[in-house]
MARGU-45646 format. One record per residue (C-alpha): residue in three letters; z, y, x negated. Coordinates in steps of 0.05 Angstrom, whole numbers, padded with zeros to 5 digits, always signed. Last residue first. Layout:
// MARGU-45646
ALAZYX...
***
This chain:
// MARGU-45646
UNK+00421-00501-00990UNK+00486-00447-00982UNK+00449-00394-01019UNK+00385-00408-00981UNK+00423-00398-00918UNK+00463-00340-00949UNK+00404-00298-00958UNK+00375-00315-00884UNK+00434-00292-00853UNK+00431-00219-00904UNK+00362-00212-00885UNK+00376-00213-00803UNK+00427-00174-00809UNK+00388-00116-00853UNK+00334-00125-00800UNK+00378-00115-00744UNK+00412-00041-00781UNK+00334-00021-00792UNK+00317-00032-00722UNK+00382-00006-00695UNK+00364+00061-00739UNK+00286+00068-00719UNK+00304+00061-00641UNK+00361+00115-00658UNK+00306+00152-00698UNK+00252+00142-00640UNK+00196+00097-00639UNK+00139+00134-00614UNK+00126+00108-00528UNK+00060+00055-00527UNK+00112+00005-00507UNK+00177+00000-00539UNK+00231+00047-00558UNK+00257+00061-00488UNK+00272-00016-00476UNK+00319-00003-00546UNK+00286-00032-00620UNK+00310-00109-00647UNK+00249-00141-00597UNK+00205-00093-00629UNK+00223-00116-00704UNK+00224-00196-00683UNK+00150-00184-00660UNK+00133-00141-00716UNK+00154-00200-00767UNK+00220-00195-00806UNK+00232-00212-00870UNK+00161-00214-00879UNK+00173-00174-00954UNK+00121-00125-00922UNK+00162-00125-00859UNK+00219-00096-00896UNK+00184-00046-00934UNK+00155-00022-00870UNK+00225-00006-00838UNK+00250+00020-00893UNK+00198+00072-00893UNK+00210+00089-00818UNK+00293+00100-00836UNK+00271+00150-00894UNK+00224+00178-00841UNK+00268+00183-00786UNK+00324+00211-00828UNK+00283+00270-00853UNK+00254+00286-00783UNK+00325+00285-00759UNK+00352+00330-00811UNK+00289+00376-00803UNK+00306+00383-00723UNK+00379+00397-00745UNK+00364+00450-00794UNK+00330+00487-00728UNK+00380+00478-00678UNK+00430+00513-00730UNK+00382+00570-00745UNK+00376+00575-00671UNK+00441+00570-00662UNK+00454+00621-00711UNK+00407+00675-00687UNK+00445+00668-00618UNK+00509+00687-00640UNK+00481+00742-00687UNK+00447+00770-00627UNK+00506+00754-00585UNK+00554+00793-00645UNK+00511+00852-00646UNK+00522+00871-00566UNK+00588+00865-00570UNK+00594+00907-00622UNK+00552+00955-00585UNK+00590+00945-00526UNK+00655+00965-00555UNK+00709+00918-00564UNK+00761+00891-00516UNK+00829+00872-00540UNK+00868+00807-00521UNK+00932+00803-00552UNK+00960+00726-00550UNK+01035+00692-00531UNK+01059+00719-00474UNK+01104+00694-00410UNK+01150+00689-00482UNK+01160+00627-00532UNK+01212+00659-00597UNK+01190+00642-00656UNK+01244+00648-00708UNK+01302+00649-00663UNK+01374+00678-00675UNK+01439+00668-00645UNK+01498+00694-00663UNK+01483+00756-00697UNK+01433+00780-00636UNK+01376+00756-00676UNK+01300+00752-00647UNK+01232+00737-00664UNK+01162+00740-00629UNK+01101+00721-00662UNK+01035+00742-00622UNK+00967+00706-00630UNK+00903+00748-00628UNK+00844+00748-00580UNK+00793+00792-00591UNK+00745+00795-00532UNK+00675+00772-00520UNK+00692+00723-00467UNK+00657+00668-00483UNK+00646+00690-00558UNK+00725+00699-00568UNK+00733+00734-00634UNK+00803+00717-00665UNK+00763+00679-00729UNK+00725+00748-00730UNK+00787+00787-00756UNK+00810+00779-00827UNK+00730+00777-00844UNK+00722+00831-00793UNK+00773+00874-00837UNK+00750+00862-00909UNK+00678+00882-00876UNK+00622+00845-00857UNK+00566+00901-00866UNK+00544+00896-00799UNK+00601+00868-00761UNK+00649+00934-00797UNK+00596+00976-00790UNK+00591+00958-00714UNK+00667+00988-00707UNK+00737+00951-00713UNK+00797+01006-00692UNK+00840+00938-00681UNK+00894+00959-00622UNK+00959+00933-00600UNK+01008+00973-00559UNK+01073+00963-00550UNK+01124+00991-00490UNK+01203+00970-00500UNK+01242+00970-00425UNK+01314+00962-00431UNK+01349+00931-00388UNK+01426+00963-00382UNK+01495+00936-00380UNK+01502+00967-00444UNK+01480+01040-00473UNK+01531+01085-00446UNK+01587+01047-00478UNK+01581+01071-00556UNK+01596+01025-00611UNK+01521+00990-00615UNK+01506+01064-00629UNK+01536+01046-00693UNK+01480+00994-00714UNK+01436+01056-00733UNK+01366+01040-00756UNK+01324+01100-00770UNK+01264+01094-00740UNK+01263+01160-00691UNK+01326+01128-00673UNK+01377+01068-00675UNK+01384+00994-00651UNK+01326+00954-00688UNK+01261+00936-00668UNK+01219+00898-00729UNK+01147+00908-00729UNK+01095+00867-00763UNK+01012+00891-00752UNK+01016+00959-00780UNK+01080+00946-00819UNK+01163+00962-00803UNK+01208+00954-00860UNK+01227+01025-00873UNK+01211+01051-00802UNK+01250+01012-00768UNK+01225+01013-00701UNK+01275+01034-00655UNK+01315+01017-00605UNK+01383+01043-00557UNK+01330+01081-00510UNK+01342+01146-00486UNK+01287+01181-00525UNK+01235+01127-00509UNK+01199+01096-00562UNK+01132+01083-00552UNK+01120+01020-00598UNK+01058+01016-00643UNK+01028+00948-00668UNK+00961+00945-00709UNK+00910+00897-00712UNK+00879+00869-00771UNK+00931+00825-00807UNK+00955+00779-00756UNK+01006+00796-00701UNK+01077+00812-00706UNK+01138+00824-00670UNK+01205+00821-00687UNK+01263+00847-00644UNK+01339+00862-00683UNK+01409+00861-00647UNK+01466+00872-00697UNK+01545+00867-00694UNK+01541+00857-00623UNK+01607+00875-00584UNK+01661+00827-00570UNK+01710+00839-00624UNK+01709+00916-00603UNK+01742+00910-00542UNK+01748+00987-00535UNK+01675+00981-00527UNK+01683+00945-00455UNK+01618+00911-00456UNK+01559+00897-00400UNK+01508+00859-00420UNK+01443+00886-00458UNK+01379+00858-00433UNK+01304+00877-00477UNK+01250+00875-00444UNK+01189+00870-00481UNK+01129+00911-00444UNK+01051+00897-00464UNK+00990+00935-00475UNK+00918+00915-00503UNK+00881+00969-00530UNK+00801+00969-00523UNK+00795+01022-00469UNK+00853+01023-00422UNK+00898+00966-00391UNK+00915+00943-00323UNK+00958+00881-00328UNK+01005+00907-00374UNK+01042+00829-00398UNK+01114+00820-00399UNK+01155+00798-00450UNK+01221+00773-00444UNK+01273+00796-00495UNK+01328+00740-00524UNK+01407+00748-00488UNK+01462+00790-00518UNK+01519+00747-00513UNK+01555+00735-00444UNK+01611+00753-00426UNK+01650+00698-00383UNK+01702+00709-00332UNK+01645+00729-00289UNK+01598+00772-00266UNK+01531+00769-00223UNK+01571+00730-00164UNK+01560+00662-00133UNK+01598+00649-00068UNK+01661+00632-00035UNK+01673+00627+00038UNK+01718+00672+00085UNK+01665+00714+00115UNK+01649+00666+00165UNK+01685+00599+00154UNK+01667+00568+00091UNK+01633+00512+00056UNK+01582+00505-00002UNK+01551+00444-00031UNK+01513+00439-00096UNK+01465+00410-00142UNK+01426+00428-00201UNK+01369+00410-00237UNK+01324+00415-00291UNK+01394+00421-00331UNK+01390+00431-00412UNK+01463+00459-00409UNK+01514+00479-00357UNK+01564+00534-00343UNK+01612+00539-00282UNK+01655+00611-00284UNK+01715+00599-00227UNK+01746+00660-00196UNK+01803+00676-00163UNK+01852+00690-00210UNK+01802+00741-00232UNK+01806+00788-00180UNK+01734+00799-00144UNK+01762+00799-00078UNK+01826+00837-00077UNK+01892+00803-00094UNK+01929+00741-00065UNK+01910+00666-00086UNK+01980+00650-00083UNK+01960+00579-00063UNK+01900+00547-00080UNK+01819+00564-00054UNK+01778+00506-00065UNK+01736+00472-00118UNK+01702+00402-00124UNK+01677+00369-00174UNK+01638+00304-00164UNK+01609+00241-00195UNK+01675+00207-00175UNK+01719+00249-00143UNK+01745+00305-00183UNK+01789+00356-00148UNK+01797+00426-00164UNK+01849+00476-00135UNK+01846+00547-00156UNK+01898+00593-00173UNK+01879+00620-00230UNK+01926+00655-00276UNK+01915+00737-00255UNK+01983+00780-00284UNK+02002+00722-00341UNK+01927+00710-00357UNK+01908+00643-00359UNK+01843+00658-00326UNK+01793+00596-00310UNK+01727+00565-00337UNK+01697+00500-00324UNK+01649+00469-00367UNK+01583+00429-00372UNK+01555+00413-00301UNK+01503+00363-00283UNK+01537+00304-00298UNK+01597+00329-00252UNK+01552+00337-00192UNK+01585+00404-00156UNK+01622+00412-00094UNK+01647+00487-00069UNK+01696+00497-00015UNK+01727+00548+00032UNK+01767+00517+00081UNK+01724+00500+00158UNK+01704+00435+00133UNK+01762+00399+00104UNK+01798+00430+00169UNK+01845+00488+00157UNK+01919+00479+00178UNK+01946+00478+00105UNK+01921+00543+00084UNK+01886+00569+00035UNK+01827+00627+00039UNK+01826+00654-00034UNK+01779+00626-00073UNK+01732+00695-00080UNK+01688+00684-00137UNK+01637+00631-00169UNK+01603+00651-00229UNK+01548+00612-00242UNK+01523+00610-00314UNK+01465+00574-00355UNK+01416+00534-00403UNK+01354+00516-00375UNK+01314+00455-00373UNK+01245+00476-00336UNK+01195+00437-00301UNK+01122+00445-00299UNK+01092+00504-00250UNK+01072+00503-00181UNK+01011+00511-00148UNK+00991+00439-00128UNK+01055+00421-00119UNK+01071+00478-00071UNK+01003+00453-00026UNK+01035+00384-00027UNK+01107+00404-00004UNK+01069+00447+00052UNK+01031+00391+00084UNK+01085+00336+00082UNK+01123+00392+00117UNK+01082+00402+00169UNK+01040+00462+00181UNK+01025+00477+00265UNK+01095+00503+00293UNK+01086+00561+00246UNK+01021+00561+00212UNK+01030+00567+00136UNK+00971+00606+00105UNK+01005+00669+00090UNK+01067+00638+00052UNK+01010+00590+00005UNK+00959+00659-00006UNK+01041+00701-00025UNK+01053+00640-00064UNK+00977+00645-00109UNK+00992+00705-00114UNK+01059+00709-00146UNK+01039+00681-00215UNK+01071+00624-00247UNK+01140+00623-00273UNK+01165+00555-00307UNK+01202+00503-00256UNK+01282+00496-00245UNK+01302+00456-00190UNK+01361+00468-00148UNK+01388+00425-00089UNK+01425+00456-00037UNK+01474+00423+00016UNK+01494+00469+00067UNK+01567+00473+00102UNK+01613+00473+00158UNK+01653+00533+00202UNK+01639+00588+00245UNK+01576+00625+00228UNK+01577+00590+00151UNK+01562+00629+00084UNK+01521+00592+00025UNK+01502+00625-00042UNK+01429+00627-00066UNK+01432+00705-00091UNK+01504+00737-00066UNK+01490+00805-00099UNK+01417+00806-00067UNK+01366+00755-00055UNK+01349+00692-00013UNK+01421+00683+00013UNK+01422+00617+00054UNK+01459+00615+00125UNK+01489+00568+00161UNK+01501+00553+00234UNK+01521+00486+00257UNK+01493+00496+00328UNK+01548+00485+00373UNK+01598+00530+00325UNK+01635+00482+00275UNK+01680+00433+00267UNK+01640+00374+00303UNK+01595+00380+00239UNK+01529+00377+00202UNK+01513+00381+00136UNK+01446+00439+00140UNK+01400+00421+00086UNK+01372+00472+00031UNK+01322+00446-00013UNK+01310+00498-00067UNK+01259+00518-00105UNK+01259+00557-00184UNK+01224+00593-00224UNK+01239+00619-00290UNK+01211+00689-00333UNK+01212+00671-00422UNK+01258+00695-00476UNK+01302+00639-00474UNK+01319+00629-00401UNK+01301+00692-00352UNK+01321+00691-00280UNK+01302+00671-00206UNK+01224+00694-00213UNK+01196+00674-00165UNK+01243+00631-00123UNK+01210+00580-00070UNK+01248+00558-00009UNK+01251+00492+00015UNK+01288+00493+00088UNK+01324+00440+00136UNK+01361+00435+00189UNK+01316+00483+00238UNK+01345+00463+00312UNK+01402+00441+00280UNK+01413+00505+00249UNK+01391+00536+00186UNK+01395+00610+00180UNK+01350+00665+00127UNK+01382+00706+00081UNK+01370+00770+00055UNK+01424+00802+00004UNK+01499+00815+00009UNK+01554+00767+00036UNK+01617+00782+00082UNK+01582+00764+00147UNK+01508+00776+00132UNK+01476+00816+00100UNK+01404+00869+00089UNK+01368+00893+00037UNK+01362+00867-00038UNK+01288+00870-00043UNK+01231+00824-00035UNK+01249+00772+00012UNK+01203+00737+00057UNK+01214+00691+00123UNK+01188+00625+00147UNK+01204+00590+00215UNK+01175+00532+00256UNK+01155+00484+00201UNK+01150+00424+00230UNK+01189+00358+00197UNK+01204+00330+00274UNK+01275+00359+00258UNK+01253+00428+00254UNK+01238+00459+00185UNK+01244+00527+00155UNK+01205+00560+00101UNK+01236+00609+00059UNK+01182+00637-00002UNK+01234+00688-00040UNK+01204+00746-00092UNK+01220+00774-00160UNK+01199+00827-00196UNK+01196+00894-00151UNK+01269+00884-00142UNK+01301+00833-00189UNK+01348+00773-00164UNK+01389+00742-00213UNK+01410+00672-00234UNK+01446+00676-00299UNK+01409+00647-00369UNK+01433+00655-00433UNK+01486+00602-00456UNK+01465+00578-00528UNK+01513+00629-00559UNK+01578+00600-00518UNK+01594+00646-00474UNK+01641+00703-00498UNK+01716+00713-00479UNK+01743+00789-00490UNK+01747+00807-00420UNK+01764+00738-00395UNK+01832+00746-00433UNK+01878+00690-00439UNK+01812+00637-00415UNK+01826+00572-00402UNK+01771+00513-00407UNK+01765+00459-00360UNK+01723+00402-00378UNK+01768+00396-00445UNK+01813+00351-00403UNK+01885+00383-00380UNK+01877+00406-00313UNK+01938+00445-00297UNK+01906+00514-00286UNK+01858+00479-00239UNK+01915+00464-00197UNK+01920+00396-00163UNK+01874+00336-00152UNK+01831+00290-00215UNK+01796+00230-00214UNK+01773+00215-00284UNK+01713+00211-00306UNK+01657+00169-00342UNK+01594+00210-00366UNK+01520+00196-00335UNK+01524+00199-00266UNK+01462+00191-00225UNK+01426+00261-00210UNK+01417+00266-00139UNK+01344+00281-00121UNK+01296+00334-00104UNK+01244+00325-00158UNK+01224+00266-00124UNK+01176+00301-00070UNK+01171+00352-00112UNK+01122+00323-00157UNK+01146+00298-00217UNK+01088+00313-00268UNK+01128+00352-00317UNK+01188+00310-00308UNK+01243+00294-00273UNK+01266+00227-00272UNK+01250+00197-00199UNK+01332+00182-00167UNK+01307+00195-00088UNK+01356+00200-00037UNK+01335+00148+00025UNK+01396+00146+00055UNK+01425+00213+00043UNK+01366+00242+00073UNK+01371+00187+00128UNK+01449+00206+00144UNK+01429+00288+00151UNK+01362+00268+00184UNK+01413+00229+00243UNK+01467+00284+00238UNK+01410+00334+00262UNK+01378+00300+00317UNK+01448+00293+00342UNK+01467+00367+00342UNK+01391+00373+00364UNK+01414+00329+00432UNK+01400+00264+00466UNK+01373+00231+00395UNK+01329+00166+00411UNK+01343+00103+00381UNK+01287+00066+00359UNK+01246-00003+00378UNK+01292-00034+00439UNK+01314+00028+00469UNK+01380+00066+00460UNK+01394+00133+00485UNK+01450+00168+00449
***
C-alpha cells in the first residue's frame, strides 16, 4: 500500500477490493424496512432478535427445535403458511445485472431472460464479480409468487475477497435457471448477497432504466436513485430454499475454498434434514452468534441431489434475506427447485390479458400444483376449490381446457360468482386429485367478463344499469368492477385473496358512451344551476339581516364596511362571503354590547 498523509492509496484491485469489502461492512446500514426505505438502507444486516446458542457438529445431532428431522422427506409437507420458492419463469420473468468497479462506476450490465447458458457445475445465466467489478445490484422481475400475487426482488451481490483464491477473486451470480441466485467460485472464496423482497411492477419501465445506463459513464449513486424511483413497496414473504449438494469434506480444505453456506439466524425460521436410515444427513452446521452456517460432513457420498445432502431453510414474514456462499469450482452448494419439503398447494395468481376484444375484459388465473407421488396418498390435496366473483351485472365464463384438472361447478356456479373445482365439463370430481399426470404442472384458467348493457338499458334505466352505473368510470368511460378472489386447498383457505388484479374494466359501445356525457353534462348544469339559486337565496336572507341590524343602530355603516373583506368594499356589490362575515361581526358586536348593559 502507498501511504500519503490524507488517504491511503490501493497499489492493486485485489487491494482496492478488500478495502470496499472492510468499508461495506463498516458502514452497514440497520434503517427498518419499510415502504418508503429507499434502497440505499434497504440493504442492511438485520440485528438479531432471538438469543442463541453456539452450536458445531452434525446437523443430525442438533437438538433445538431450529432443526427439524424429517423420517421421510417424501411424505413431509411445509407448514400451510409456507408458499413461496424462488423461481425463474421463461417469458415471465427477467434479470437487471449491473456491475460496479471500485470507483462505484458501472462498467458492466447483462440481461437474462431465459434459462440458457452455465457455468462450472451450475445451470442458468450468470454474470462474474471480480475485483475489478466487486460489486453488483441486480433487479428480479418477477422472482416468485407469495400469496396469490407476482414478487420482485434486488440483490446486492459483493465479492469477499481472498488470498485463497484465483488473482482476481472470481465469483459468479446465477441470474436465472435451475441454480437461480446461487453463488459458484472460479477457484476458491465467496459472495455476499443481500435479498430484498419488493411487489412486482411492470417490466418496462426496467427494460427504459437497463437501456439508459451508460457503461463507464452511470454511477452507482445514479442508478440506485433511478431504481427507487421505479420500484415497488416492500414485500414480507413467506418461503423455501432448498439447499443441495454438501458433499465436498475434507480436512485439508481452507475455510474458504470448502463448500459453505452462512445465513442470519433472525432471518431464518427452520432447518430441515433427513433422518432416514439409507440418506440421514450428513451435514455440519455451526451457529455463531447471529449466524448459521452449513457445510458438507463426512460420509456425504451419493449422487448430487441425494437427500442426505440437502438442507431445506424456510422463513416467515422476511423483507429480507441474507446470505454467503462458498465453494471451489463446481464443488459448491446451491439453491435447488426441490427439496426435502413438499409443499401444499399454493393460492392462484392472476394475470391480466393486456390486449383485449370488443367490450369483454379477459384475464388468466394460474393455478400451481406441486409435484406428488400418488402412492403417498396422505400427502395429496383432499380438495382445491377457486372463487371468483364480481358484482351482480357482469357475467364470468371460464374456457375450460380439455386437459385441465378444473372446472366450473356447474351446480353452484352463477353468472357473476364462479367456483373452480377439480373435475370436468362442471362436474366436480376430487378423484382426479388421485391420479399423477396432473401435478407438478401450472395450470393456466382463461375468464372472461362481459355486461351485455345496451342504450335501452341507460335510456330507460334498467334493473341492470341501476346494479351497474355506480361501476361507470366517467373519466375513462369504462366499467370498472371489483373482483373477489377465494381459495381453499384444505389446509389453508383465504376469503379474499389480493392478486396483480383486483377490478374488470369493460368498454361499452359508443352510443352508450355517447348518452352518458350528454347526461353527464345535463347534470352539471342542472347542478351549477341549483347552486346559483342557493347562493342568490343566501345572499338575500344574509342582505336582510344585514339592514335589520343597522336599523336597530347596532352597528353603523362605517363599523358594517370595516367588518366586510378589502374585495367587498368600494363601489364593488357586496358579495355573500362579504355579506356572511358582515352578518357573523355584527352578531359579535351585539352580543358584547348585550352583556355590557347586563353587567351595568
Amino acid at each position: 500500500m502507498i501511504t500519503s498523509a490524507e488517504t491511503v492509496v490501493p497499489e492493486t484491485r485485489y487491494d482496492a477490493a478488500v478495502a470496499l469489502s472492510e468499508e461495506l461492512e463498516k458502514n452497514k446500514e440497520y434503517a427498518t424496512a419499510t415502504s418508503g426505505t429507499t434502497f440505499r438502507s434497504a440493504f442492511r444486516s438485520a440485528g438479531t432478535t432471538r438469543a442463541v446458542e453456539d452450536y458445531s457438529g452434525k446437523i443430525i445431532d442438533y437438538t433445538g427445535d431450529l432443526v427439524q428431522k424429517l423420517d421421510d422427506p417424501s411424505t413431509s409437507l411445509a407448514p400451510g403458511n409456507i408458499n413461496f420458492s424462488p423461481k425463474f419463469v421463461e417469458g415471465k420473468s427477467k434479470s437487471y445485472a449491473f456491475l460496479v468497479n471500485p470507483d462505484g462506476m458501472i462498467t458492466k450490465k447483462s440481461l437474462a431472460v431465459n434459462n440458457g447458458s452455465g457455468i462450472v457445475a451450475y445451470s442458468g445465466n450468470f454474470i462474474t464479480l471480480d475485483n475489478n467489478t466487486p460489486e453488483a445490484y441486480v433487479y428480479l422481475s418477477n422472482v416468485g409468487i407469495s400469496n396469490g400475487h407476482t414478487v420482485d426482488a434486488i440483490a446486492k451481490v459483493s465479492i469477499i475477497p481472498t488470498k485463497d483464491s484465483d488473482p482476481l477473486n472470481t465469483r459468479y451470480f446465477l441470474t436465472s435457471g435451475r441454480d437461480y441466485l446461487s453463488v459458484a467460485s472460479k477457484a476458491g472464496g465467496g459472495a455476499s448477497v443481500s435479498l430484498t423482497f419488493l411487489e412486482h411492477k411492470d417490466q418496462a419501465a426496467f427494460d427504459d432504466l437497463y437501456n439508459s445506463v451508460q457503461l463507464s459513464q452511470t454511477i452507482k449513486e445514479s442508478l440506485l436513485q433511478s431504481l427507487d424511483e421505479i420500484k415497488g413497496n416492500i414485500e414480507a414473504v413467506s418461503g423455501i430454499l432448498n439447499v443441495y449438494d454438501l458433499d465436498d469434506y475434507s480436512t485439508a480444505k481452507s475455510k474458504d475454498k470448502r463448500k459453505s453456506i452462512t445465513f442470519d439466524r433472525d432471518e431464518i425460521s427452520n432447518l430441515y434434514v433427513s433422518n432416514e436410515a439409507a440418506q440421514q444427513s450428513t451435514a455440519l452446521m455451526e451457529i455463531a452468534g447471529d449466524q448459521i452456517t452449513l457445510t458438507s460432513g463426512p460420509q456425504a457420498k451419493g449422487s448430487t441431489l441425494d437427500n442426505n445432502k440437502r438442507v431445506t431453510v424456510t422463513f416467515e414474514d422476511q423483507t429480507q434475506l441474507n446470505y454467503t456462499i462458498t465453494g471451489t469450482g463446481s464443488s459448491g452448494p446451491a439453491f435447488h427447485p426441490d427439496g426435502l419439503l413438499l409443499l401444499e398447494v399454493p393460492p392462484f395468481s392472476v394475470e391480466d390479458v393486456t390486449t383485449t376484444t370488443g367490450q369483454d375484459d379477459q384475464f388468466v388465473i394460474h393455478q400451481t400444483v406441486p409435484t406428488r407421488n400418488v402412492t403417498k396418498r396422505t400427502t395429496l390435496p383432499k380438495e382445491i376449490t377457486l372463487g371468483v366473483q364480481v358484482p351482480e351485472g357482469v357475467k364470468l365464463t371460464l374456457k375450460e381446457n380439455t386437459t385441465s384438472l378444473f372446472t366450473a361447478d356447474k351446480s353452484v356456479s352463477t353468472d357473476n360468482q364462479l367456483t373452480i373445482v377439480t373435475g370436468k365439463n362442471g362436474v366436480k370430481n376430487p378423484d382426479l386429485l388421485k391420479q399423477q399426470t396432473y401435478y407438478n404442472k401450472i395450470y393456466d384458467l382463461p375468464i372472461t367478463a362481459s355486461h351485455d348493457l345496451t342504450l335501452a338499458d341507460i335510456e330507460n334505466n334498467t334493473e341492470k344499469w341501476q346494479k351497474l352505473q355506480q361501476y361507470y368510470d366517467k373519466d375513462e368511460e369504462v366499467l370498472k368492477v371489483p373482483i373477489t378472489y377465494t381459495f381453499n386447498n384444505s389446509v389453508h383457505s383465504s376469503d379474499n385473496l389480493q392478486t396483480d388484479k383486483s377490478f374488470a374494466v369493460m368498454n361499452v359501445s359508443d352510443d352508450i358512451k355517447e348518452k352518458l356525457r350528454n347526461l353527464n353534462n345535463t347534470e352539471q348544469l342542472n347542478g351549477a344551476k341549483q347552486a346559483v339559486e342557493e347562493a342568490k337565496t343566501a345572499d338575500g336572507k344574509m342582505t336582510g339581516i344585514e339592514k335589520e341590524i343597522t336599523n336597530r343602530h347596532v352597528i353603523s355603516k362605517t363599523n358594517g364596511i370595516k367588518v366586510l373583506p378589502e374585495a367587498g368594499q368600494g363601489s364593488q356589490p357586496t358579495t355573500l362571503f362579504g355579506s356572511l362575515f358582515a352578518g357573523l361581526g355584527a352578531l359579535l358586536f351585539f352580543r358584547k354590547r348585550k352583556e355590557e348593559k347586563l353587567s351595568k
